[in-house]
Residue frames as qw, qx, qy, qz and C-alpha x, y, z in Angstrom:
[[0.300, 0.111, -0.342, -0.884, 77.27, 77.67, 244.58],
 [0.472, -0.290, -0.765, -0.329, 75.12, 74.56, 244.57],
 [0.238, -0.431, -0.751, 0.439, 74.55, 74.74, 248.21],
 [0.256, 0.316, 0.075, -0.911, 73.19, 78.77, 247.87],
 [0.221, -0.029, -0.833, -0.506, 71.13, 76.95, 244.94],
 [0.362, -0.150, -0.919, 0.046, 69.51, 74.72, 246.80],
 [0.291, -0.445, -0.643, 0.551, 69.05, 76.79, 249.68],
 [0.148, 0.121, -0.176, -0.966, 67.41, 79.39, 247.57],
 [0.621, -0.194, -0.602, -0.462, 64.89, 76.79, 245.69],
 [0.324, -0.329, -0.764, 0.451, 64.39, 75.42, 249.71],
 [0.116, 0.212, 0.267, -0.933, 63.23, 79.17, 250.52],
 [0.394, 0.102, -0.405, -0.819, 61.00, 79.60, 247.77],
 [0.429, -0.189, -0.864, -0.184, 59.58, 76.10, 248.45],
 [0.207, -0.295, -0.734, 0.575, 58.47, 76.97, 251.89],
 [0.360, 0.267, -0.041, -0.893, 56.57, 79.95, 250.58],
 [0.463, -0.113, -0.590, -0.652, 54.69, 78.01, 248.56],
 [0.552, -0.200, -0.805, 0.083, 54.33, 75.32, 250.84],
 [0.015, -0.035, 0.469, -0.882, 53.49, 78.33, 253.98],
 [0.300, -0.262, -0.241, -0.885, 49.85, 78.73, 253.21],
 [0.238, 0.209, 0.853, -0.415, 46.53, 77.61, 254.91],
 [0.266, -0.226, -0.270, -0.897, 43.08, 76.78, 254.51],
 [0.615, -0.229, 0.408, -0.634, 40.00, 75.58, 256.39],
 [0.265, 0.227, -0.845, -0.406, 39.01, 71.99, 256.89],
 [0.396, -0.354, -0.848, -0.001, 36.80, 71.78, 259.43],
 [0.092, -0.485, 0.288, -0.821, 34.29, 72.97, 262.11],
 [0.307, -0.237, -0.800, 0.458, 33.29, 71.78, 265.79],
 [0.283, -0.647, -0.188, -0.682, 30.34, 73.02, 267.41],
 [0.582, -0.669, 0.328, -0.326, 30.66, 73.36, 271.39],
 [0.465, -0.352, 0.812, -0.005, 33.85, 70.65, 271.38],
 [0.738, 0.351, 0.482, -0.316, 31.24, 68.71, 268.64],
 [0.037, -0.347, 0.491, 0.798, 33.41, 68.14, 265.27],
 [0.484, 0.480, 0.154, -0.715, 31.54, 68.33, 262.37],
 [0.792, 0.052, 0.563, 0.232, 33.83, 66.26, 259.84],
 [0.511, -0.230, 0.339, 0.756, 35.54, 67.03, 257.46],
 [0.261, 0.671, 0.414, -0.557, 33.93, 70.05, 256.17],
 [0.121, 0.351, -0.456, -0.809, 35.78, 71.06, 252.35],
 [0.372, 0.037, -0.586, -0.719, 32.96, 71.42, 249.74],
 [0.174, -0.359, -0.913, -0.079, 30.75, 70.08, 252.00],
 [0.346, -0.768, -0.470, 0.265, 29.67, 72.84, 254.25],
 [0.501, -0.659, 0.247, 0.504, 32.90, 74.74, 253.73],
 [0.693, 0.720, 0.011, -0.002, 33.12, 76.69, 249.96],
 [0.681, -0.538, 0.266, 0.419, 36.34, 75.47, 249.72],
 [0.206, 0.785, -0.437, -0.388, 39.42, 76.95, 247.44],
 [0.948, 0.256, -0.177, 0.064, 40.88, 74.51, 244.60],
 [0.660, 0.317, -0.435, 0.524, 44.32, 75.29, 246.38],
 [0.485, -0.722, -0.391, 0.301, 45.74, 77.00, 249.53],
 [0.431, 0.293, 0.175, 0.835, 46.91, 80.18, 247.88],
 [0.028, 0.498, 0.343, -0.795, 46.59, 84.08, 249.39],
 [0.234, 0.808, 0.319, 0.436, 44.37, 86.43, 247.85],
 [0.396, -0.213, 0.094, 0.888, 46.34, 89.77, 247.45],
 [0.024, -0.467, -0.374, -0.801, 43.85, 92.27, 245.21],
 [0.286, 0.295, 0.400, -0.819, 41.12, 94.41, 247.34],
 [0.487, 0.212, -0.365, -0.765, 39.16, 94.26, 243.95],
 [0.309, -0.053, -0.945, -0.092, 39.21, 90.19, 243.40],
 [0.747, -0.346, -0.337, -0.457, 35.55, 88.89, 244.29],
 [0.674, 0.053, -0.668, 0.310, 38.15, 86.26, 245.78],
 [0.050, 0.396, -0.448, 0.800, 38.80, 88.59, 248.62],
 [0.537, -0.328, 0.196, -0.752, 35.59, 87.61, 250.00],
 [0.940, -0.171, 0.265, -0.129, 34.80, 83.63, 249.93],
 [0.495, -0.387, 0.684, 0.370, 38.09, 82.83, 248.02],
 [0.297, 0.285, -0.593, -0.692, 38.43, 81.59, 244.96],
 [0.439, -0.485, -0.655, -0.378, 34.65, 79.68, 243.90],
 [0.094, 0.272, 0.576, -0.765, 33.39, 81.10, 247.24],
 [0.544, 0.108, 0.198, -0.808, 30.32, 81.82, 244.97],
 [0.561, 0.164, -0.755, -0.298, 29.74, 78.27, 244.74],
 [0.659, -0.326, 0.401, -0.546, 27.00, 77.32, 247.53],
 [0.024, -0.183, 0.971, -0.155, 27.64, 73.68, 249.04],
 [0.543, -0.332, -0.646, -0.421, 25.40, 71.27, 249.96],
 [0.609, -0.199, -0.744, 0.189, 25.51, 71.44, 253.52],
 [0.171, -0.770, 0.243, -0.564, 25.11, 73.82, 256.78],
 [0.406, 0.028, -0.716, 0.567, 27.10, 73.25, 259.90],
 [0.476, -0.578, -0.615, -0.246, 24.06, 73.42, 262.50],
 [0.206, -0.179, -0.599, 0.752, 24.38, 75.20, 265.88],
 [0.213, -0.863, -0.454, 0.072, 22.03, 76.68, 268.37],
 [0.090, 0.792, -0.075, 0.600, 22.95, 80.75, 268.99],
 [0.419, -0.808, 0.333, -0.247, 25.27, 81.30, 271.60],
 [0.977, -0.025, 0.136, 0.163, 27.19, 77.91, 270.73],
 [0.305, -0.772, 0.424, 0.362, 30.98, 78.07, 270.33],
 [0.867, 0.484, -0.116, -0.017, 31.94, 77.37, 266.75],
 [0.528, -0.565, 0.457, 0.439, 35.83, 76.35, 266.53],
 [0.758, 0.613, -0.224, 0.022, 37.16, 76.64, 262.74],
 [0.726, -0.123, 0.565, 0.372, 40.27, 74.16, 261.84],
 [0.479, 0.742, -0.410, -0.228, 42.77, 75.57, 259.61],
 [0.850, -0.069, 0.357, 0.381, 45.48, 72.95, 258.07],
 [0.068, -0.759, 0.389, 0.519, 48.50, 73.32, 255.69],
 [0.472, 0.291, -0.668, -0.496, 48.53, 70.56, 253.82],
 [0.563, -0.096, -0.808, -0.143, 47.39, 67.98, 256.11],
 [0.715, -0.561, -0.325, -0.261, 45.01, 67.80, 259.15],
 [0.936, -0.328, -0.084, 0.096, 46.88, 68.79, 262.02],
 [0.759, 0.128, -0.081, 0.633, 50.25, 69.35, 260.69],
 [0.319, -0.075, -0.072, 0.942, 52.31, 73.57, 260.74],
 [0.056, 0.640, 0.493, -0.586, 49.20, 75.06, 260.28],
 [0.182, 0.974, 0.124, 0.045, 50.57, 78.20, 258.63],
 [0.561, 0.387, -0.195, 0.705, 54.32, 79.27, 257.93],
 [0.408, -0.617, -0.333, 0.584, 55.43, 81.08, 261.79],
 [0.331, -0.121, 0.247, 0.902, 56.41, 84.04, 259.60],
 [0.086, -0.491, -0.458, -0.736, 53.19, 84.69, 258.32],
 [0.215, -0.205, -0.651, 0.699, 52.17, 86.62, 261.34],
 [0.049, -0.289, -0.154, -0.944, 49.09, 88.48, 261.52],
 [0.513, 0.084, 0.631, -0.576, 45.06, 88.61, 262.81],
 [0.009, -0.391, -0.917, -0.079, 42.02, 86.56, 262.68],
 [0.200, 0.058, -0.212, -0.955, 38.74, 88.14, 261.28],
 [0.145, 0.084, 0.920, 0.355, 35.48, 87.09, 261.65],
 [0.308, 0.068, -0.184, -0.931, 32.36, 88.10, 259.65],
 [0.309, 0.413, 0.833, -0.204, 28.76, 86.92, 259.50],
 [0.498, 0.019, -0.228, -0.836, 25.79, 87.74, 256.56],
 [0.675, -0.079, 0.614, -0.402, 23.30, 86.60, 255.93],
 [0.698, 0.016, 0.685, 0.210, 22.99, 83.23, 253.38],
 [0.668, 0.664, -0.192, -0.276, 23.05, 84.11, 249.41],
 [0.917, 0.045, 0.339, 0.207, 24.22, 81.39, 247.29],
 [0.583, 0.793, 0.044, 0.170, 26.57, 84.08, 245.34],
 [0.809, 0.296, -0.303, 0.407, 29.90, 85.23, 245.96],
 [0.408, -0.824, -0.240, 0.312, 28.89, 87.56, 249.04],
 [0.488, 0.325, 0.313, 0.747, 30.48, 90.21, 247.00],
 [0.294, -0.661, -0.432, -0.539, 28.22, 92.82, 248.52],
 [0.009, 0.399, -0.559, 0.727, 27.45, 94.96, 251.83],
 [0.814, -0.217, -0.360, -0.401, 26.12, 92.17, 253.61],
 [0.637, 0.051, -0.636, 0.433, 28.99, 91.49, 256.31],
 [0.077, -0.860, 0.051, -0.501, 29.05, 92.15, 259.77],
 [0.399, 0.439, -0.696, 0.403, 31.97, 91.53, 262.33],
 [0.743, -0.547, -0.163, -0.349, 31.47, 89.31, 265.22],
 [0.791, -0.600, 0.016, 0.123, 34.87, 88.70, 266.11],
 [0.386, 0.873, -0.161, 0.252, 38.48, 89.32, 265.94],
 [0.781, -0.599, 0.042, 0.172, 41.99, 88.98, 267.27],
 [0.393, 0.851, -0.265, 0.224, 45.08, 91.06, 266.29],
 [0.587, 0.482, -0.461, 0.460, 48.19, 91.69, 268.72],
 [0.598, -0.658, 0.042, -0.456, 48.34, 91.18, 272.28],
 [0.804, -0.548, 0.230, 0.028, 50.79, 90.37, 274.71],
 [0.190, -0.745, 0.582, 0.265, 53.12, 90.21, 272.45],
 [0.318, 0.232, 0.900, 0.190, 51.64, 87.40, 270.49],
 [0.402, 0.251, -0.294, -0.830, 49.43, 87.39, 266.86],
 [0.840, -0.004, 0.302, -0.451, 46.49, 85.79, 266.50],
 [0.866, 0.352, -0.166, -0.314, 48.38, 83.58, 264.46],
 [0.174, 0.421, -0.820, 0.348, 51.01, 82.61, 266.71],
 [0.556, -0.026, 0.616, -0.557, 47.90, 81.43, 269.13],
 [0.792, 0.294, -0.086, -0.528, 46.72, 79.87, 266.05],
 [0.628, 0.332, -0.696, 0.106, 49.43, 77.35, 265.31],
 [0.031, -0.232, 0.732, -0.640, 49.98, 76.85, 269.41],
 [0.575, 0.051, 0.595, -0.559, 46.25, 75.45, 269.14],
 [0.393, 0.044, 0.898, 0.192, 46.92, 72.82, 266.22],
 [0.009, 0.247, 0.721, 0.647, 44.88, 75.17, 263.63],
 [0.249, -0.639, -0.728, -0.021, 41.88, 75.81, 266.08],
 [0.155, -0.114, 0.108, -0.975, 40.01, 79.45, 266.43],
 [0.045, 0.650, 0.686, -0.323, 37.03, 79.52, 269.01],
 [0.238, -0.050, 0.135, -0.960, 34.54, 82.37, 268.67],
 [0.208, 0.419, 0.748, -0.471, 31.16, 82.62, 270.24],
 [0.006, -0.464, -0.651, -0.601, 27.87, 82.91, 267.95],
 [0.187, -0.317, -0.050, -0.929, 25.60, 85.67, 268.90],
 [0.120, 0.143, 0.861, -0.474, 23.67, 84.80, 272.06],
 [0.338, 0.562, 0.530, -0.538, 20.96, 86.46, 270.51],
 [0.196, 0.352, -0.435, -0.805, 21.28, 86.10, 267.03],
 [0.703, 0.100, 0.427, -0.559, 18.11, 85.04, 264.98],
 [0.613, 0.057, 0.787, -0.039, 17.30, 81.73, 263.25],
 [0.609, 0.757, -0.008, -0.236, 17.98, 81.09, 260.20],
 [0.903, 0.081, 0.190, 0.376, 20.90, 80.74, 257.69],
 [0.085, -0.943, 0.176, 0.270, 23.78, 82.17, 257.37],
 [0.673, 0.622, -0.170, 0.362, 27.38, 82.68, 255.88],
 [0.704, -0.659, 0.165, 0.208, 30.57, 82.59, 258.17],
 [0.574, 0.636, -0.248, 0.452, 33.95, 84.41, 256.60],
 [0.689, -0.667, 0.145, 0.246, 36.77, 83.98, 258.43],
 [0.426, 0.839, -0.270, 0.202, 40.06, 85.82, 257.37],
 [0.712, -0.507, 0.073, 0.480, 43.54, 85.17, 258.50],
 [0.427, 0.902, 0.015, 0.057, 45.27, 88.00, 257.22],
 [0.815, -0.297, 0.052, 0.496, 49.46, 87.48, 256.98],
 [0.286, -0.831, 0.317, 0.356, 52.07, 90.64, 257.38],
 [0.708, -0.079, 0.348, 0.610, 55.26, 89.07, 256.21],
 [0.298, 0.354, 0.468, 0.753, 55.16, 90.98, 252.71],
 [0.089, -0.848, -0.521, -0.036, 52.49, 94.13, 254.09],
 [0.340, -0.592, -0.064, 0.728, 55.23, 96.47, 254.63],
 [0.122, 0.227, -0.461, -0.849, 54.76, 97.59, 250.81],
 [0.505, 0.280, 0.342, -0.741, 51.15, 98.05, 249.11],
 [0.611, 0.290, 0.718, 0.165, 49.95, 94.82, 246.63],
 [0.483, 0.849, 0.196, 0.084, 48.76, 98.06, 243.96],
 [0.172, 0.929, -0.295, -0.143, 52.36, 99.48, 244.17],
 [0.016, 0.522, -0.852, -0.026, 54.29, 96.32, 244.22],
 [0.886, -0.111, -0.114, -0.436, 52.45, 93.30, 243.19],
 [0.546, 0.062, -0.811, 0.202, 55.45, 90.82, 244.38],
 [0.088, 0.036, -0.610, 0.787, 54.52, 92.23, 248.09],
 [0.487, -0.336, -0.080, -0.802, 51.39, 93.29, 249.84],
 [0.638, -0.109, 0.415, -0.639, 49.08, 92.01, 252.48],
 [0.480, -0.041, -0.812, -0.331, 48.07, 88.10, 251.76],
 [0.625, -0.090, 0.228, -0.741, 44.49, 87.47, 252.60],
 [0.129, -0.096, -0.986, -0.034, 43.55, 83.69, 253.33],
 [0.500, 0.039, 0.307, -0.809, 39.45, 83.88, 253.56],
 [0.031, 0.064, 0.997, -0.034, 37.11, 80.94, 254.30],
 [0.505, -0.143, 0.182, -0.832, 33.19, 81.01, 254.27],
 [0.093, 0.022, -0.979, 0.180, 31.31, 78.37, 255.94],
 [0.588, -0.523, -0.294, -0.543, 26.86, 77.95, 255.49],
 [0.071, 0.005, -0.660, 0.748, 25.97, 77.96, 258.98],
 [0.411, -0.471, -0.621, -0.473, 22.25, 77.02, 260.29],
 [0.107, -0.174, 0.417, -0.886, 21.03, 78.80, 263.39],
 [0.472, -0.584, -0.651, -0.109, 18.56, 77.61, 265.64],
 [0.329, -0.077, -0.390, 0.857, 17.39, 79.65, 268.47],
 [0.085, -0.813, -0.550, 0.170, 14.39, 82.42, 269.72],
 [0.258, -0.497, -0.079, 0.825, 16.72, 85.38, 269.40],
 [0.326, 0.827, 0.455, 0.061, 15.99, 88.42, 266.96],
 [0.104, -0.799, 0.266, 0.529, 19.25, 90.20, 266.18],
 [0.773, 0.591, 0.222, 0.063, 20.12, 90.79, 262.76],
 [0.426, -0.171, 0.196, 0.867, 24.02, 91.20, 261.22],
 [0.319, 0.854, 0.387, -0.140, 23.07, 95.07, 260.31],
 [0.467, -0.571, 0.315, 0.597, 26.64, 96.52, 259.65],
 [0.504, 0.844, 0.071, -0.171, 26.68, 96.29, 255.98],
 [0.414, -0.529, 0.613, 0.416, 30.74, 95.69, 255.38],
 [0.730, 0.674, -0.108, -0.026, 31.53, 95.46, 251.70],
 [0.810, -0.241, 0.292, 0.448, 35.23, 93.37, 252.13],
 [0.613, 0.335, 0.373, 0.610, 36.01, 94.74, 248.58],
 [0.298, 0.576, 0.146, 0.747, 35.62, 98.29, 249.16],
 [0.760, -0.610, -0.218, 0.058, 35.85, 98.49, 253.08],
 [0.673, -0.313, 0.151, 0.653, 39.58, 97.19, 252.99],
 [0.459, 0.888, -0.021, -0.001, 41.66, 99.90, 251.24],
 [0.718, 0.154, -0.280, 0.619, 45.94, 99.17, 250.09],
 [0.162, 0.715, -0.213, 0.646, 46.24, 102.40, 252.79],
 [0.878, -0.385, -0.223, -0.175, 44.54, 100.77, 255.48],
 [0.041, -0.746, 0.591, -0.305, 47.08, 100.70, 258.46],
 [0.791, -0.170, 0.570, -0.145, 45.96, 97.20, 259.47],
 [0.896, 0.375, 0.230, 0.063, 47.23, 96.18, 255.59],
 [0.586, 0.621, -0.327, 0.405, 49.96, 98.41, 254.88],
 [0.571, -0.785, 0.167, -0.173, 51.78, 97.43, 257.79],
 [0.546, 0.495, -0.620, 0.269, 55.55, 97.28, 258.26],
 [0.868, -0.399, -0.051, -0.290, 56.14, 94.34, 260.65],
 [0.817, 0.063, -0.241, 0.521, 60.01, 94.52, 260.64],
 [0.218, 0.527, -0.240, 0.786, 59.63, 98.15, 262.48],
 [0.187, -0.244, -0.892, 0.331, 59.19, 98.17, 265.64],
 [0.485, -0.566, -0.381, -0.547, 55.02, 98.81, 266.62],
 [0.085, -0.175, 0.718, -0.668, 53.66, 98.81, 270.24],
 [0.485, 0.173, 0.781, -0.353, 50.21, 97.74, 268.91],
 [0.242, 0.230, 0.766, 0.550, 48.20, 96.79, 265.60],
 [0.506, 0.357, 0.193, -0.761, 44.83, 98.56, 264.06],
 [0.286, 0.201, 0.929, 0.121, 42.80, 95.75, 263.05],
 [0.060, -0.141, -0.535, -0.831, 41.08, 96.15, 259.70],
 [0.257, -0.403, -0.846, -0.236, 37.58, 96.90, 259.34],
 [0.175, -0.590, 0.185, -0.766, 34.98, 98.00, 261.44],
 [0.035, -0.444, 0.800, -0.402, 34.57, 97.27, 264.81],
 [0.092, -0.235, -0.966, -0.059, 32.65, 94.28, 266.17],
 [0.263, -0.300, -0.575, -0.714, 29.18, 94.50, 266.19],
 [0.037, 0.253, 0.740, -0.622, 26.48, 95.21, 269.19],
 [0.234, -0.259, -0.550, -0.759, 22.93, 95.29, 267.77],
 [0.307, -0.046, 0.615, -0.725, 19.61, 95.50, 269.21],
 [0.369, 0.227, 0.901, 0.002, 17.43, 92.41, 268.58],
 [0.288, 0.718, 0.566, -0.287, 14.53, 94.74, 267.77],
 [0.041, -0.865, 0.013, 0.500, 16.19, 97.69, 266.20],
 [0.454, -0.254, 0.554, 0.650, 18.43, 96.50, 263.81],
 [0.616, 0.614, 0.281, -0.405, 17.72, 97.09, 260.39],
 [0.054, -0.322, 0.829, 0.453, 19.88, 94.40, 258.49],
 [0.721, 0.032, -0.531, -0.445, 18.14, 91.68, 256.07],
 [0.789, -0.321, 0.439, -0.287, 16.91, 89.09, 257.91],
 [0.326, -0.365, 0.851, 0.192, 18.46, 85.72, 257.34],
 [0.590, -0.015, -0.574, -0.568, 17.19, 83.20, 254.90],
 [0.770, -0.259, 0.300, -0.500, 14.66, 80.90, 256.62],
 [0.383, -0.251, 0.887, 0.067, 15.61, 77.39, 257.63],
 [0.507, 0.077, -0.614, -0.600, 13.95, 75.48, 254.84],
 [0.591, -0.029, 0.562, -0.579, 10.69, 73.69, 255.79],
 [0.862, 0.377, -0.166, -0.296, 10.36, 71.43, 252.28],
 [0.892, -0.236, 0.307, 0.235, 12.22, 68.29, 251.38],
 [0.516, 0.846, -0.042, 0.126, 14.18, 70.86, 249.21],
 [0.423, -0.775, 0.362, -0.298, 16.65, 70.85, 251.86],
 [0.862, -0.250, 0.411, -0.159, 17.54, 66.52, 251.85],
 [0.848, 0.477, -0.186, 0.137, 19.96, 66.65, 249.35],
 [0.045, -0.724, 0.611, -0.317, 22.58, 67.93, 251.98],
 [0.563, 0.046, -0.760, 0.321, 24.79, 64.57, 253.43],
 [0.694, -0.622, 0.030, -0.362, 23.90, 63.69, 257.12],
 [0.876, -0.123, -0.251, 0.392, 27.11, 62.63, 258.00],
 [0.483, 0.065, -0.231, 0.842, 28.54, 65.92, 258.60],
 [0.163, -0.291, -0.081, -0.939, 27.05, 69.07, 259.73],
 [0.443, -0.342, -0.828, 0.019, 25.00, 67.49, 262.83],
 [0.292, -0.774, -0.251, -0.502, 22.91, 69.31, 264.78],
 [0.106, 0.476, -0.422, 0.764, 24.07, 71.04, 267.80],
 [0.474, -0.474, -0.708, -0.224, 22.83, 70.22, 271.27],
 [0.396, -0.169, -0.444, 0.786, 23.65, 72.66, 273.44],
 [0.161, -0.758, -0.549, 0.312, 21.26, 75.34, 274.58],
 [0.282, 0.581, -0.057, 0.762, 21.56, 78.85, 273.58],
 [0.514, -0.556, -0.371, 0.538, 22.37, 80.67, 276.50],
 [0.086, 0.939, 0.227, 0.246, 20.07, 84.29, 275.92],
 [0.549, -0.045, -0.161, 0.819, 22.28, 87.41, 276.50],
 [0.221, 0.620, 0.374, -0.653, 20.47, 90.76, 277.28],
 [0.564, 0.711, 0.389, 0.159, 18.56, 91.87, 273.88],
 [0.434, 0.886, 0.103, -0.128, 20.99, 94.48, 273.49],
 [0.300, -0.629, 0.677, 0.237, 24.35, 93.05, 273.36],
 [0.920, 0.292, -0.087, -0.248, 25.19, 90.68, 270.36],
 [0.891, 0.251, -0.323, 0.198, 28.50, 90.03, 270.72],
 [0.648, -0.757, -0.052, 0.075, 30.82, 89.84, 274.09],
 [0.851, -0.007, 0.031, 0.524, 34.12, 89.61, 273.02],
 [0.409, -0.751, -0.039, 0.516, 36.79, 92.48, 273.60],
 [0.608, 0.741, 0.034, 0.282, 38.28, 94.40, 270.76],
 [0.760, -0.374, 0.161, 0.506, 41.90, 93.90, 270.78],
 [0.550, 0.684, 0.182, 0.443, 42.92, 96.24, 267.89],
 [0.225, 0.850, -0.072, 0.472, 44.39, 98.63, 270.32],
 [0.694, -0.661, -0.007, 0.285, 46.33, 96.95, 272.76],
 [0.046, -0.958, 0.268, -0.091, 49.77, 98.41, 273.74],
 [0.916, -0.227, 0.157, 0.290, 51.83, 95.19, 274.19],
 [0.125, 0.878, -0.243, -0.393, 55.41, 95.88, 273.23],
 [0.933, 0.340, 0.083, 0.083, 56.91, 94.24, 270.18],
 [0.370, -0.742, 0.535, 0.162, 60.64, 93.60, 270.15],
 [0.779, -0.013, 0.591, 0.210, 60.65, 91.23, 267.51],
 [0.337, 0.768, -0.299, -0.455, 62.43, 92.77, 264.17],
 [0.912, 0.131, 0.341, 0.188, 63.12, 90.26, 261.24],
 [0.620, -0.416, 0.421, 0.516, 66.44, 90.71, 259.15],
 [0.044, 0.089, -0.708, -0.699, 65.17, 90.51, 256.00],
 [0.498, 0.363, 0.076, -0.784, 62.13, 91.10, 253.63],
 [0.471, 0.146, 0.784, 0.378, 61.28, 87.69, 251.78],
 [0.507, 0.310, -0.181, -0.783, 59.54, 87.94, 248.60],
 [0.655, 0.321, 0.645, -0.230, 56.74, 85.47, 248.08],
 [0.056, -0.072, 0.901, 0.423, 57.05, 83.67, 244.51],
 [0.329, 0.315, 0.783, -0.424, 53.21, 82.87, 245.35],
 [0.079, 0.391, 0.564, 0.723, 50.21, 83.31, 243.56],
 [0.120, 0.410, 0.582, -0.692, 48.02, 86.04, 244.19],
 [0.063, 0.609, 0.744, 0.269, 44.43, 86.34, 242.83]]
């Protein structure tokens, strides 16, 4: 009896102890230092969000608390977010919490980006038999994506989702121990560059996602042959044509010199121009065909909090 005990309160502990959040970001190989609440609107813990409604859903919880800093890069620079679990480095993310990687761009507002102001520039679901979050732990926490070769100068907002299965086979509004558990990061981001595309998509996170959504209500102990990543699909804009908001301009006053100069250091790599009507190269994976063959035994239930 003690030993089932134990090895109950051991289970539960790992749930808690499963989660992630961001701690850093690297431009081209370039880290940035440690980025929470500096650059990075970080959460006061590393708990999912679980509601569609919750503001949270979008920068987490304070996500509308603007930082003092932007992580610099030129357009067309590889950014790399760094997730952690509890320490720089370490599991990452509980192996169980399988799912994709999401990321969005708006442009800058110091509020809780609550609003249709998102638009997808990258993404990575199921493939080969691997989830973006098996590739995620297997690279010590580190997700590349490429910035718009041709996106324009200025300031932005960078939301990155990791979105974890385990508990997605039942809907968070019909069972609130279960549902979808949404880990989302946003990171200010300062763009340098000549280009002239604008994020024009419009994505409202909060009323976008829906608990019916096949990429959220998704039973990951039956077997699948491939995933439908949430959302819509990445984004290809024409420099000239769009007709999102333009970013906010780079400030030109010394309003700007209260941000730290130890982190967030300017990029030096070149942007490297892509034709004017392509903004983002990368492949939507939402419908590969790998086959999955992995079925789990059992259905934990997460103890967690969800916001």
């Amino acid at each position: 009896m003690r030993f089932i005990t134990a090895a109950l309160a051991l289970a539960a502990s790992s749930c808690v102890c499963a989660h992630t959040t961001m701690f850093s970001v690297s431009v081209d190989g370039a880290d940035q230092g440690d980025g929470r609440n500096v650059y990075i609107r970080s959460p006061p813990n590393n708990s999912p969000v679980k509601d569609l409604a919750s503001p949270d859903l979008v920068c987490n919880v304070d996500g509308g608390k603007a930082v003092t800093s932007f992580v610099k890069a030129a357009a067309g620079s590889t950014l790399t977010f760094e997730w952690f679990h509890d320490n720089r480095g370490d599991d990452i993310i509980d192996g169980t919490h399988k799912g994709p990687i999401i990321t969005y761009i708006a442009p800058f507002t110091t509020g809780n980006g609550a609003q249709a102001i998102w638009t997808k520039i990258a993404e990575a679901g199921f493939a080969g038999g691997k989830w973006a979050v098996d590739t995620l732990i297997a690279n010590r926490g580190k997700n590349d994506f490429v910035l718009p070769a041709d996106l324009a100068a200025g300031q932005y907002l960078i939301r990155q989702e990791i979105i974890a299965l385990h508990e997605a086979d039942a809907a968070f509004n019909v069972n609130a121990a279960r549902g979808a558990q949404f880990y989302p990061s946003c990171v200010q981001v300062e763009v340098a560059g000549s280009g002239t595309a604008v994020p024009s998509q419009n994505f409202n996170v909060n009323t976008g996602y829906t608990f019916g959504d096949p990429g959220i209500l998704f039973n990951l102990y039956a077997a699948f042959t491939s995933y439908p990543i949430p959302g819509p699909a990445i984004a290809a804009l024409a420099g000239s044509a769009s007709g999102g908001a333009a970013p906010a301009p780079v400030p030109t006053t010394s309003a700007a010199a209260a941000a730290p100069t130890t982190t967030a250091a300017a990029a030096t790599t070149t942007a490297v121009r892509a034709p004017a009507t392509t903004m983002v190269t990368s492949v939507r994976q939402g419908t590969t065909t790998a086959a999955a063959s992995t079925k789990a035994s059992a259905r934990p239930v997460s103890p967690c909090r969800a916001s």
